[in-house]
N, C-alpha and C positions, 0 to 999 in steps of 0.2 A: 740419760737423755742427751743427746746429740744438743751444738751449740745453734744449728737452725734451730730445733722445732722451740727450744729455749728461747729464743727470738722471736718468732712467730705468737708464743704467748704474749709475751710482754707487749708485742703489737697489739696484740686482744685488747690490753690493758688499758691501752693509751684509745681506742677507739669506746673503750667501756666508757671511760673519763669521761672524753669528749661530748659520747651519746648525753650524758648526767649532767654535765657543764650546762648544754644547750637547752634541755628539758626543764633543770630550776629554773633558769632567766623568766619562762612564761611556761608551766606544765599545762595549759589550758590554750596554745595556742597551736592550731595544726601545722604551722610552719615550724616550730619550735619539737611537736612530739611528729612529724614527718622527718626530719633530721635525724632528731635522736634514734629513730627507729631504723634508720636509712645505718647510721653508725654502729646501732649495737649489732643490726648484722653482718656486718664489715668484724666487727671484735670477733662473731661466736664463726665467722667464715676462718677466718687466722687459726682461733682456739680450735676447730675441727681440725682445719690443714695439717697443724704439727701433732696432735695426735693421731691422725689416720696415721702419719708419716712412724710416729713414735709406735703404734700398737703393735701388740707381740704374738694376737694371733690374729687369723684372717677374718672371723667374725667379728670383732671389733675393728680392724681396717676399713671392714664395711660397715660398719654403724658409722665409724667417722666421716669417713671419706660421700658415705650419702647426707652427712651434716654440711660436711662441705659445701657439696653443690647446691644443696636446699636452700641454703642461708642465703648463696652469695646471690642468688634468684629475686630473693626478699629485698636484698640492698638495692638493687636496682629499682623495684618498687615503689619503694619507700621514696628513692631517690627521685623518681619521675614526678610522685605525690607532693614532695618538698615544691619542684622545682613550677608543679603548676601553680601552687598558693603562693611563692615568695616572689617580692613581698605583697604581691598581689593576684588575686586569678584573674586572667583574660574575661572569662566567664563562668557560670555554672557549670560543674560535672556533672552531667547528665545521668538520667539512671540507667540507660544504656553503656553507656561508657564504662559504668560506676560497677554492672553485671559483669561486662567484659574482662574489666580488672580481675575481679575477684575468680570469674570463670576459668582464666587463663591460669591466673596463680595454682589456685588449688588445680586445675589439671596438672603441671609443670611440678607440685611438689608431691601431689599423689605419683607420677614418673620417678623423680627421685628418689623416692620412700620406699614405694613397693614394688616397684618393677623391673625387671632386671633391661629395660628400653636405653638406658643410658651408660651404669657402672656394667661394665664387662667382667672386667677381672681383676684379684686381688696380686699384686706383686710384693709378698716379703722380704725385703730385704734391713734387715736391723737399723734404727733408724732413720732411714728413707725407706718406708716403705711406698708403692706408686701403684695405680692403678690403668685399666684400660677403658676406653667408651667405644660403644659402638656407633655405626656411621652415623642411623636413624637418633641416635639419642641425642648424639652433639651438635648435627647439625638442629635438631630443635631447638634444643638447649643456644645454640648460638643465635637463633633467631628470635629469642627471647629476649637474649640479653641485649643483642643488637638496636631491638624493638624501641624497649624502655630507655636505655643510656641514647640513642641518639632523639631519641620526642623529648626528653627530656634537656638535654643541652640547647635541642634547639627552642626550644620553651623559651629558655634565659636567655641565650641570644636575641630573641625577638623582643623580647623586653629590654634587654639593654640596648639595643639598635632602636629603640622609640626617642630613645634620648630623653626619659622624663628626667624628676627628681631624686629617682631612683636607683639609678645608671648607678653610681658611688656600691651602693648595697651589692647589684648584683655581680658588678665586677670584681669585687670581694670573694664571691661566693664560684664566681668561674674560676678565678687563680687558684682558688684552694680546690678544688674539685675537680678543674680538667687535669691538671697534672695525676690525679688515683687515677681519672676517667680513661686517659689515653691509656697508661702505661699497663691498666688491671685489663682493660678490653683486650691489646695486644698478647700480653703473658699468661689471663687468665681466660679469655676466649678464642682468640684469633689461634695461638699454640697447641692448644688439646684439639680445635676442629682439623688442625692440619695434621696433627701427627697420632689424634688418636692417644693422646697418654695425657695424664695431671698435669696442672700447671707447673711451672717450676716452682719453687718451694719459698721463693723469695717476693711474688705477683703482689701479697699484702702487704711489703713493706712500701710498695709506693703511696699509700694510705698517713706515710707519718709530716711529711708537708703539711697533706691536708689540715691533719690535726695541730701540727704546730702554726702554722698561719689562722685557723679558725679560732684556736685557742688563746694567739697573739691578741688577735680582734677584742674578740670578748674578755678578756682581763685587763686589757689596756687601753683600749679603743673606745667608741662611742656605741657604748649596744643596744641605739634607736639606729644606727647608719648599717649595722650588719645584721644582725636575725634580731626582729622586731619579739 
């Protein structure tokens, strides 16, 4: 096993941690299992990455490599889900809204799963193995991810611009998060829709900030002032 895809696990790792970290504090609070959920598919998007990369025949490149995109779909999700409850919702999720979620999801990973709409093709190459997307897949795929990562940022930003008692918590949670935010949109969407190939192989490791300042918070910090 190559010392990327080596890497790329042990990201998994550290994102597994963190999901688990965040989850005990309060397992019963959806701010708390929205994160952790937002996290673990950050670890199993990594854990795919360097095994599609590592598999030694082409049907297992593509079981991986459709874990891949499947998962990193979820983290956005989850992400958006965090980012409306923490540390408070604006308002109700409606059940319209609540449909749409779920309708979008499950279309977007029935595409990834069974269709050939986005994975094009498998490229073997021994330890980096890579693949192809087609136009109609990624640019969906891009507008998905677009979708969620930016209502979601802007979620937190409109909360932290209200200026309550709050501000502390959420600015916490922007420093640790827009740093994955920008650099994983850029490497891990903005790159395959232009060029039509996987992301570079390195996009998860901007994910270890994250976890080392979330993780800082929460073991040393006040953890009523960061994820309640």
């Amino acid at each position: 096993m190559s010392l990327e895809n080596i890497i790329l696990i042990l990201v998994a790792g550290l994102n597994f941690g963190l999901a688990l970290e965040v989850w005990l504090i309060n397992p019963k609070n959806k701010i708390n299992i929205y994160f952790a959920l937002s996290s673990l598919f950050f670890g199993l998007w990594s854990l795919f990455e360097g095994l599609a990369r590592e598999a030694q025949t082409a049907s297992l490149a593509y079981l991986f490599a459709r874990g891949d995109n499947g998962c990193s779909l979820l983290v956005v999700v989850f992400f958006f889900l965090f980012a409306f409850y923490f540390p408070y919702p604006i308002k109700k999720l409606g059940y319209l809204s609540v449909t749409l979620i779920i309708a979008t999801t499950l279309f977007m990973e029935y595409v990834m799963w069974f269709t050939d709409w986005h994975l094009n093709e498998i490229i073997l190459i021994p330890h980096n193995n890579d693949y192809t997307l087609s136009l109609f897949g990624r640019i969906l795929f891009a507008c998905f991810m677009f979708y969620y990562t930016f209502a979601a940022f802007y979620l937190l930003l409109k909360k932290y611009f209200k200026g309550l008692d709050f501000a502390k918590n959420i600015l916490s949670v922007l420093i640790a998060t827009g740093i994955v935010g920008v650099f994983c949109t850029f490497f891990g969407v903005i790159i395959p829709l232009l060029f039509g190939r996987n992301n570079p192989w390195f996009a998860p490791l901007f994910s270890i900030p994250m976890v080392i300042i979330i993780a800082w918070f929460l073991l040393l910090g006040d953890k009523k002032v960061y994820i309640k």
